[in-house]
TORKOL-4160 file (C-alpha; in steps of 0.2 Angstrom, whole numbers, padded with zeros to 4 digits, m for minus):
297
<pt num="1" X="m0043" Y="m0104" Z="0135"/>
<pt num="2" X="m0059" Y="m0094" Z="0142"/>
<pt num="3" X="m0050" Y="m0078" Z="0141"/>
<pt num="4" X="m0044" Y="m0082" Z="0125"/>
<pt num="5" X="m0063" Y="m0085" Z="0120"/>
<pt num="6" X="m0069" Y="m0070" Z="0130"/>
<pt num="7" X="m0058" Y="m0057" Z="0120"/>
<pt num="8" X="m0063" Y="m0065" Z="0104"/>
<pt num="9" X="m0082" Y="m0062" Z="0105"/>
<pt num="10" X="m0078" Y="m0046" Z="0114"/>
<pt num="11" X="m0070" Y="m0043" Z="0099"/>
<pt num="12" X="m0085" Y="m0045" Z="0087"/>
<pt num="13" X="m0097" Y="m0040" Z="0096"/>
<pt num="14" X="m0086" Y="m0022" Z="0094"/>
<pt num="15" X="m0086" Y="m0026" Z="0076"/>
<pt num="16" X="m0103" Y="m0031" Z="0072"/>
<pt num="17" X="m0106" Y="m0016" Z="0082"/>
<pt num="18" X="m0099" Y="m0002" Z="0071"/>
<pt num="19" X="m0101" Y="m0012" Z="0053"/>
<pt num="20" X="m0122" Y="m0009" Z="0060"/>
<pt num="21" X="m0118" Y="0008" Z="0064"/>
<pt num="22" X="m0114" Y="0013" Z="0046"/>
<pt num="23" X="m0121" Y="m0001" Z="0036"/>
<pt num="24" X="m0141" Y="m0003" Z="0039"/>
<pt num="25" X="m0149" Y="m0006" Z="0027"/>
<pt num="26" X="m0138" Y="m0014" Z="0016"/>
<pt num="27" X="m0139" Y="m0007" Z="0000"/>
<pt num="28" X="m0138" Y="m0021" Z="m0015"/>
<pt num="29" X="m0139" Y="m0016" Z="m0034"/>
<pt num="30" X="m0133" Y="m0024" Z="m0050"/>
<pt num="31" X="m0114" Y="m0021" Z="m0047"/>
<pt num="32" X="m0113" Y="m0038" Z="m0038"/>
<pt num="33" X="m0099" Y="m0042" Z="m0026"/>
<pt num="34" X="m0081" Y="m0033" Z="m0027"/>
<pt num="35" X="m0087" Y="m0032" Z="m0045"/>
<pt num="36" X="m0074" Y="m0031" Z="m0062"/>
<pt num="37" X="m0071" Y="m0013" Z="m0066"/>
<pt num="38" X="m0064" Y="m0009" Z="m0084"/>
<pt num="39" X="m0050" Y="0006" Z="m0086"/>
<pt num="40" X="m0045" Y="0012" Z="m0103"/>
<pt num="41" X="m0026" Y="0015" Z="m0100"/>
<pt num="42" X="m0017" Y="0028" Z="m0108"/>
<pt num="43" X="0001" Y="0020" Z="m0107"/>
<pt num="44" X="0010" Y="0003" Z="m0111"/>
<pt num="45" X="0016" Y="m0001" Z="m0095"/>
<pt num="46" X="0011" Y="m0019" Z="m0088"/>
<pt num="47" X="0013" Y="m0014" Z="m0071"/>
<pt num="48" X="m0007" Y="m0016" Z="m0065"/>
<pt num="49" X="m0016" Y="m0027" Z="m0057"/>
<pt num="50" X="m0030" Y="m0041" Z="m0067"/>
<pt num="51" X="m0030" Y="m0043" Z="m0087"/>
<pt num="52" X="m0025" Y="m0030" Z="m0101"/>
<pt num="53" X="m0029" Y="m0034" Z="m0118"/>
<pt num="54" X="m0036" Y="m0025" Z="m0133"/>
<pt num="55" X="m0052" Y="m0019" Z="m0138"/>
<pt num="56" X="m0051" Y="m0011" Z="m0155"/>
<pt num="57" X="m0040" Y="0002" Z="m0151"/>
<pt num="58" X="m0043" Y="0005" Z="m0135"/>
<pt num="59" X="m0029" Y="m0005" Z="m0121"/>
<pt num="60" X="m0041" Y="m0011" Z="m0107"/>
<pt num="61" X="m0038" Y="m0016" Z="m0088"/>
<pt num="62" X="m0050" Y="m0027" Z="m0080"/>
<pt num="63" X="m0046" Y="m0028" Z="m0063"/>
<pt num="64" X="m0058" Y="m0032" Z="m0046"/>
<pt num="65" X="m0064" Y="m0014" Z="m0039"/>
<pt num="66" X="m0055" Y="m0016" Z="m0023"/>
<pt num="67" X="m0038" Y="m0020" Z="m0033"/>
<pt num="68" X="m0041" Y="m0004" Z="m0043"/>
<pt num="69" X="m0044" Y="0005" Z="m0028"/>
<pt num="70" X="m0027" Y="0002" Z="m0021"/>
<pt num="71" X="m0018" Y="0011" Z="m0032"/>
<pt num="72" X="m0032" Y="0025" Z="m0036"/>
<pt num="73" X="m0033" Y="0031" Z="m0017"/>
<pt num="74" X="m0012" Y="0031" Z="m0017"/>
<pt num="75" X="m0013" Y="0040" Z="m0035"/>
<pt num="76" X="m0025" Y="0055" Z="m0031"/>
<pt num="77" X="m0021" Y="0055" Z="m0011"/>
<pt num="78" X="m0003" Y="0057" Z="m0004"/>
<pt num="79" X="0000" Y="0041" Z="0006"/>
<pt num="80" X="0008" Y="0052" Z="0019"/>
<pt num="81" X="m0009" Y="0057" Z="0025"/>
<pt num="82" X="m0018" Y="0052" Z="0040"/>
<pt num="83" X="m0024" Y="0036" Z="0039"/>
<pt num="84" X="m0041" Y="0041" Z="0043"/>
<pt num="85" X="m0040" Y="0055" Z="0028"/>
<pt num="86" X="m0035" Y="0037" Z="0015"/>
<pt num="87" X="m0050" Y="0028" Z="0023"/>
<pt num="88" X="m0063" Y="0043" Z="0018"/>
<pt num="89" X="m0052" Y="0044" Z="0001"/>
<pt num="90" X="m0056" Y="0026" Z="0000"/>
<pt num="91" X="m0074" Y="0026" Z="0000"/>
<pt num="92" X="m0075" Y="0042" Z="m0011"/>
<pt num="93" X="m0066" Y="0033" Z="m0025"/>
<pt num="94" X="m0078" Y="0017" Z="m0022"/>
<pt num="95" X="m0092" Y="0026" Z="m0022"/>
<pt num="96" X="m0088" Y="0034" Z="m0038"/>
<pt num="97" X="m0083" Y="0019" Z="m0048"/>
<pt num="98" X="m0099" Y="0011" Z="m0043"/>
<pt num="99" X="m0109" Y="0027" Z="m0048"/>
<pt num="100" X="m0100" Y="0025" Z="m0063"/>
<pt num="101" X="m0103" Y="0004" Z="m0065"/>
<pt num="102" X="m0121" Y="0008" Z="m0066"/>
<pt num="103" X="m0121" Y="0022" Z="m0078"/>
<pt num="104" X="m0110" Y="0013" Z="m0089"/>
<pt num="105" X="m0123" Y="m0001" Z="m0093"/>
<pt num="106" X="m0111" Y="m0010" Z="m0106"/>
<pt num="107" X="m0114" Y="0006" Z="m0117"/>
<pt num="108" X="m0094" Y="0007" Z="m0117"/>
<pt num="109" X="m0080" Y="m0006" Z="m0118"/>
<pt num="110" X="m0075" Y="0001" Z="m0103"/>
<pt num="111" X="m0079" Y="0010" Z="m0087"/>
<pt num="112" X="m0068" Y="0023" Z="m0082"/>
<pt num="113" X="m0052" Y="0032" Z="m0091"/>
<pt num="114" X="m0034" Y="0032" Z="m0079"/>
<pt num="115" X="m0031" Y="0049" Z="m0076"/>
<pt num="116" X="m0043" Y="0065" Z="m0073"/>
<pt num="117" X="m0057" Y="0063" Z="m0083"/>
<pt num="118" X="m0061" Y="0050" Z="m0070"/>
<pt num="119" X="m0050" Y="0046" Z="m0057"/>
<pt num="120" X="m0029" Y="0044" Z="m0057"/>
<pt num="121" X="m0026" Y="0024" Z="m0059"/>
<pt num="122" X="m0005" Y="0025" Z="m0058"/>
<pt num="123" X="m0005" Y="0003" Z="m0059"/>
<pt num="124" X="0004" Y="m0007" Z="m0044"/>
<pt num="125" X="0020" Y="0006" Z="m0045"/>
<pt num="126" X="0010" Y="0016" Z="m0033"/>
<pt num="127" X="0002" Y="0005" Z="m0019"/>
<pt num="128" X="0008" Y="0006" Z="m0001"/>
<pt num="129" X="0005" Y="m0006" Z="0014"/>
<pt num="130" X="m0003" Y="0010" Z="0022"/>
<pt num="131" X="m0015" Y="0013" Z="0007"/>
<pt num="132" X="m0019" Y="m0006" Z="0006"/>
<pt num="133" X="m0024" Y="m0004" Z="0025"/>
<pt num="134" X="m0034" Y="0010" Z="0022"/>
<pt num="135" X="m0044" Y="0000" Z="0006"/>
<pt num="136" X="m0046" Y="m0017" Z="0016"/>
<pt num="137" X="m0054" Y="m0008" Z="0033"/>
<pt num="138" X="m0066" Y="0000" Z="0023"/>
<pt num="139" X="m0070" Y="m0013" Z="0010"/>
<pt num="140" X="m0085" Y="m0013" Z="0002"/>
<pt num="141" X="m0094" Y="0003" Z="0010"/>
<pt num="142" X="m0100" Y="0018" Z="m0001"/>
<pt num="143" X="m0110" Y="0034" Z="0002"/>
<pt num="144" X="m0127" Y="0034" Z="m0003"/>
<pt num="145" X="m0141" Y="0046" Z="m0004"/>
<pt num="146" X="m0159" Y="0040" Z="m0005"/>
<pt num="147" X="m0151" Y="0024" Z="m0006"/>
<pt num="148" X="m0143" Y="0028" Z="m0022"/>
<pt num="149" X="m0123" Y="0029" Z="m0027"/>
<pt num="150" X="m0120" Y="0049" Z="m0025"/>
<pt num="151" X="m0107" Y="0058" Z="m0038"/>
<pt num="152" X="m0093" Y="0057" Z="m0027"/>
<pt num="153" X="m0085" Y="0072" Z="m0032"/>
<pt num="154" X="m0069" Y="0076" Z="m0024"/>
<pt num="155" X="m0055" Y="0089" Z="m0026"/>
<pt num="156" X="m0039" Y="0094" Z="m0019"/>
<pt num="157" X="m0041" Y="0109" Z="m0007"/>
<pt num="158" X="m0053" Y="0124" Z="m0006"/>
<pt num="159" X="m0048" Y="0136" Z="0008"/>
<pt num="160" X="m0061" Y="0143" Z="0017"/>
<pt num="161" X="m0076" Y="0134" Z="0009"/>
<pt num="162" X="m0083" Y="0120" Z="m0003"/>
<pt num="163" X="m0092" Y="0126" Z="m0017"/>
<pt num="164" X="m0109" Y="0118" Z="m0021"/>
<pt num="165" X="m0109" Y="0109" Z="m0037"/>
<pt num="166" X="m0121" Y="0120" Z="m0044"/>
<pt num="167" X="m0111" Y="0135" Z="m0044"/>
<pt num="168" X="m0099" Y="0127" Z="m0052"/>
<pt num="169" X="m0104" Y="0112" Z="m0063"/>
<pt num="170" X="m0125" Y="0119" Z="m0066"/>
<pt num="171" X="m0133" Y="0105" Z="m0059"/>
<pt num="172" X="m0138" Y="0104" Z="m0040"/>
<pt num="173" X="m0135" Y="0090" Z="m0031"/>
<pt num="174" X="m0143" Y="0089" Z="m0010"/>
<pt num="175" X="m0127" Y="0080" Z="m0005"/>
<pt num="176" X="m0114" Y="0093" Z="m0016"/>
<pt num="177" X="m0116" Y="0109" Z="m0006"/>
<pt num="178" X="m0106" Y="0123" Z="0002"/>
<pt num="179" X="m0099" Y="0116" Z="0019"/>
<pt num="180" X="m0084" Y="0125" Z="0028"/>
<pt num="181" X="m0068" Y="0119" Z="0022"/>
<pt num="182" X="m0053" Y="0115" Z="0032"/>
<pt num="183" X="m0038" Y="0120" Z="0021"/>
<pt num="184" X="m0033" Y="0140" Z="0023"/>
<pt num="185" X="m0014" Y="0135" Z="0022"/>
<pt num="186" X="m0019" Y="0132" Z="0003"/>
<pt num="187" X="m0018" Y="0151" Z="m0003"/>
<pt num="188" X="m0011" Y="0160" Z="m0019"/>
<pt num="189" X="m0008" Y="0173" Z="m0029"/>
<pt num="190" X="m0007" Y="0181" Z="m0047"/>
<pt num="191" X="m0006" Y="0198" Z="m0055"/>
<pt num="192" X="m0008" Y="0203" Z="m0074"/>
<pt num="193" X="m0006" Y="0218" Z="m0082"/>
<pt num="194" X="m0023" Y="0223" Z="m0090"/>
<pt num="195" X="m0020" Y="0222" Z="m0107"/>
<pt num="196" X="m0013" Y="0207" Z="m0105"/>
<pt num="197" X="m0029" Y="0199" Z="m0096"/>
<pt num="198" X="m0038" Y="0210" Z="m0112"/>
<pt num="199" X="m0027" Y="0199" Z="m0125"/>
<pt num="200" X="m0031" Y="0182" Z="m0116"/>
<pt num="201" X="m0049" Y="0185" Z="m0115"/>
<pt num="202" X="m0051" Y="0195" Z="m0134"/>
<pt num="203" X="m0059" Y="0208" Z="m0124"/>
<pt num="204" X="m0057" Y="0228" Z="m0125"/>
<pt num="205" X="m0063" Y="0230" Z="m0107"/>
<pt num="206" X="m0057" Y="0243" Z="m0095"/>
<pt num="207" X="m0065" Y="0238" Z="m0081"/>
<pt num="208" X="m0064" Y="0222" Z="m0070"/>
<pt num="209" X="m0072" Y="0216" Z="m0056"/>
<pt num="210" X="m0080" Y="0200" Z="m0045"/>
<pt num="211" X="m0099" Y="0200" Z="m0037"/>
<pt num="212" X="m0103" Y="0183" Z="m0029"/>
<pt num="213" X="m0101" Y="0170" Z="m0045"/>
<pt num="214" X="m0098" Y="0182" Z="m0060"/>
<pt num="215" X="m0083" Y="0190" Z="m0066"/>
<pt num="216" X="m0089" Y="0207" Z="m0075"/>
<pt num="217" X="m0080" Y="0218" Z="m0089"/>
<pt num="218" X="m0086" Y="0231" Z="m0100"/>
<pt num="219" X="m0090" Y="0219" Z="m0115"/>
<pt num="220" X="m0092" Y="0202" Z="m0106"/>
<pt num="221" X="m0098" Y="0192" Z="m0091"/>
<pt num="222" X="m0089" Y="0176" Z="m0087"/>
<pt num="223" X="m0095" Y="0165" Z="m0072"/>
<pt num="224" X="m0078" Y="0162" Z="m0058"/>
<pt num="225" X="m0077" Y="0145" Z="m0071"/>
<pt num="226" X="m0075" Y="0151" Z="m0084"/>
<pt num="227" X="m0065" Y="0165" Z="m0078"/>
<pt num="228" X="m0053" Y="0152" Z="m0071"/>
<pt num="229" X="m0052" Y="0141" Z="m0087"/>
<pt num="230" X="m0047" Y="0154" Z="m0096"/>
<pt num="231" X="m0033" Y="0160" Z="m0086"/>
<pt num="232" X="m0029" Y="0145" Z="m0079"/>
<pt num="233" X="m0030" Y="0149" Z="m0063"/>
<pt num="234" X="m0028" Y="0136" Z="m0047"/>
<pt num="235" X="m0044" Y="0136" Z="m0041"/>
<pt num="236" X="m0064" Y="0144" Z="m0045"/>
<pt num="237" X="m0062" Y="0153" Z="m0027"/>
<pt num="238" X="m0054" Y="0169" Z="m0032"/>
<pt num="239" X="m0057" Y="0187" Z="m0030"/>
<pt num="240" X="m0052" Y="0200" Z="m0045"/>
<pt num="241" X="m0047" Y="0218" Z="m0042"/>
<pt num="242" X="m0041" Y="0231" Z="m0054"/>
<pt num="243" X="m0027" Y="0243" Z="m0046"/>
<pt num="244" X="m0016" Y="0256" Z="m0056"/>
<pt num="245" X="m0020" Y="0243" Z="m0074"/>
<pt num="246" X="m0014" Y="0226" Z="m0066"/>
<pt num="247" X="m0027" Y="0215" Z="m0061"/>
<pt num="248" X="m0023" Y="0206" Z="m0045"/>
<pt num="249" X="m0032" Y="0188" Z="m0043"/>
<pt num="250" X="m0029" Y="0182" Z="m0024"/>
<pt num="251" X="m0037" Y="0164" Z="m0021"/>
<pt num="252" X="m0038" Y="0148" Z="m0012"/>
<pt num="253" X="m0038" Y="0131" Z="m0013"/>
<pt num="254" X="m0035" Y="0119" Z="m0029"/>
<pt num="255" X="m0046" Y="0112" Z="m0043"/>
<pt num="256" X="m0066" Y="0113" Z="m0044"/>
<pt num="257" X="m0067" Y="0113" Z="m0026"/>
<pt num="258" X="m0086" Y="0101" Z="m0026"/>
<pt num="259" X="m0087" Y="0089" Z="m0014"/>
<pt num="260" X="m0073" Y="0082" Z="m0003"/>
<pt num="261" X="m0058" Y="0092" Z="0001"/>
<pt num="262" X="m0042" Y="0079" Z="0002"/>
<pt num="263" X="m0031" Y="0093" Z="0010"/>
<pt num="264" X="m0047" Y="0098" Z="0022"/>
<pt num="265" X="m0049" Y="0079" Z="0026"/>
<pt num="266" X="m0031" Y="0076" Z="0030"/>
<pt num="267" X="m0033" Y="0091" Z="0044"/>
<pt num="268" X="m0050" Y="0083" Z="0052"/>
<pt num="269" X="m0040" Y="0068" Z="0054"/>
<pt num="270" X="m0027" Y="0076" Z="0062"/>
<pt num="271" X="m0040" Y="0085" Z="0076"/>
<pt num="272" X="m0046" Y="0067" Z="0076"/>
<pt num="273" X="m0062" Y="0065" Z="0065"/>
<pt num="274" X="m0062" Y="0047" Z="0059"/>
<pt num="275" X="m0068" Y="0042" Z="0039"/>
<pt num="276" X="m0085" Y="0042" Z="0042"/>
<pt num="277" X="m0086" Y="0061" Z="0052"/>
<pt num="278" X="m0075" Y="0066" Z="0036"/>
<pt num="279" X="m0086" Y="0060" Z="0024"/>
<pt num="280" X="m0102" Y="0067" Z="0031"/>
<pt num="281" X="m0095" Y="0084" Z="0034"/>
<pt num="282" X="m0092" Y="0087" Z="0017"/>
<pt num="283" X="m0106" Y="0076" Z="0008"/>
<pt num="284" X="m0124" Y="0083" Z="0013"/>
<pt num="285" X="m0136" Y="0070" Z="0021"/>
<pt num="286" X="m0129" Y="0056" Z="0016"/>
<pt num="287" X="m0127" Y="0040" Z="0024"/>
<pt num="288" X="m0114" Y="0025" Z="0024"/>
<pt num="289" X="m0117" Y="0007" Z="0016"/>
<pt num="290" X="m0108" Y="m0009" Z="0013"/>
<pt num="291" X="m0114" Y="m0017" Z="m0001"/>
<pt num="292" X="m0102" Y="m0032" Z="m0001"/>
<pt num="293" X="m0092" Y="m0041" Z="0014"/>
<pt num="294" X="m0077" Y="m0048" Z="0011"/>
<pt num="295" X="m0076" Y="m0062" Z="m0004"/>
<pt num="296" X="m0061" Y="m0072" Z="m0009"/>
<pt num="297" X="m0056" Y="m0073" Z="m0026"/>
């Protein structure tokens, strides 16, 4: 029996140990405990978690954030990954729902949209043990900076390097900079024939060429986003070269590549950086809070 004691408060001692580590101060606003989060759906499907029902026209979700969460980290993170890789995931995707809780305000009937235009939301189809796992361990914590919800960008891969958010989106943010990226395996390549690349961007150019952000032509300068959105290319981490009239576009990565690369986080875990050394490589300055413990419903 006194082992068994012994081995118990061992054990919290270890817990209270690290949950102090990441969590102090805890951070508290308006979202309240494992608050309701609001989804506009874009199918008919029943297969999610909470209430659905109508609001006008719009088909609505409400479900507890770490419900939602289950199926978001297994919708926009292979469940494959290293453990440690879903745990970072995890506290990404809180931390951008929450950023998102209190920008919303009750302005909308709802919070968030399912797919890309806030984060994939696939319903309970594609939860795994594994991904509830890596929700549970991690419950409640969220990045802050200046003990504020940061924009928890994230994106698939960038090769060599993150972008800062202001090179692609305009607007600085201290924890969205350039950091090294751990993903090179993520490399492509395309070629177009000049005219071609002339007819997609109504240009009459003859010459082509990259210099830090900016693509120039003879009759136009685009930034690498704009550049990227209009051919569609994988990634705004490209260089363009103009060779006998074909353009060869040779790049890396895929998506905005701001803020935390999934491919680049599944890597560290696999040389053995937990969540938390994930996180804080590729978000600036920021540090860890949990601003709810566990709460029954």
């Amino acid at each position: 029996m006194k082992k068994i004691i012994c081995i118990l408060i061992t054990f919290l001692l270890i817990s209270c140990t690290e949950i102090e580590h990441i969590t102090r101060p805890i951070y508290r606003r308006n979202v309240g405990d494992n608050p309701v989060v609001k989804i506009k759906l874009s199918t008919n499907s029943s297969n999610y978690r909470g209430d659905i029902y109508f609001d006008g026209n719009d088909r609505i979700n409400e479900v507890r954030l770490e419900d939602y969460l289950y199926s978001v980290v297994a919708s926009e993170m292979p469940r494959r990954f290293n453990i440690e890789a879903l745990k970072a995931q995890a506290v990404a995707a809180r931390t951008y729902a929450v950023n998102r809780l209190l920008s919303n305000n009750g302005s909308r009937n709802y919070d968030m949209f399912d797919d890309q235009r806030s984060q994939a939301y696939n319903g309970i189809k594609q939860e795994n043990e594994k991904v509830r796992r890596a929700v549970d361990s991690t419950r409640g914590i969220i990045l802050t900076y200046n003990d504020n919800p940061i924009d928890a960008l994230y994106t698939a891969s960038c090769g060599s390097k993150t972008l800062a958010a202001i090179d692609y989106f305009g607007k600085d943010y201290p924890y969205l900079q350039s950091v090294d990226d751990y993903s090179q395996e993520e490399i492509w390549k395309r070629s177009i024939n000049l005219e071609d690349l002339k007819n997609i961007l109504n240009s009459e150019t003859e010459n082509i060429e990259d210099v830090d952000n900016l693509v120039y032509l003879d009759d136009m300068i685009l930034t690498k986003k704009q550049f990227k959105l209009k051919m569609h290319l994988r990634s705004p981490r490209y260089t363009v070269k103009l060779i006998d009239g074909v353009v060869y576009i040779n790049g890396e990565g895929y998506g905005h590549c701001v803020g935390m690369s999934q491919v680049g986080a599944n890597n560290l875990a696999k040389r053995g950086y937990d969540y938390v050394q994930i996180l804080k490589h590729y978000y600036t300055n920021v540090e860890l809070k949990r601003i709810y413990q566990w709460v029954r419903y």
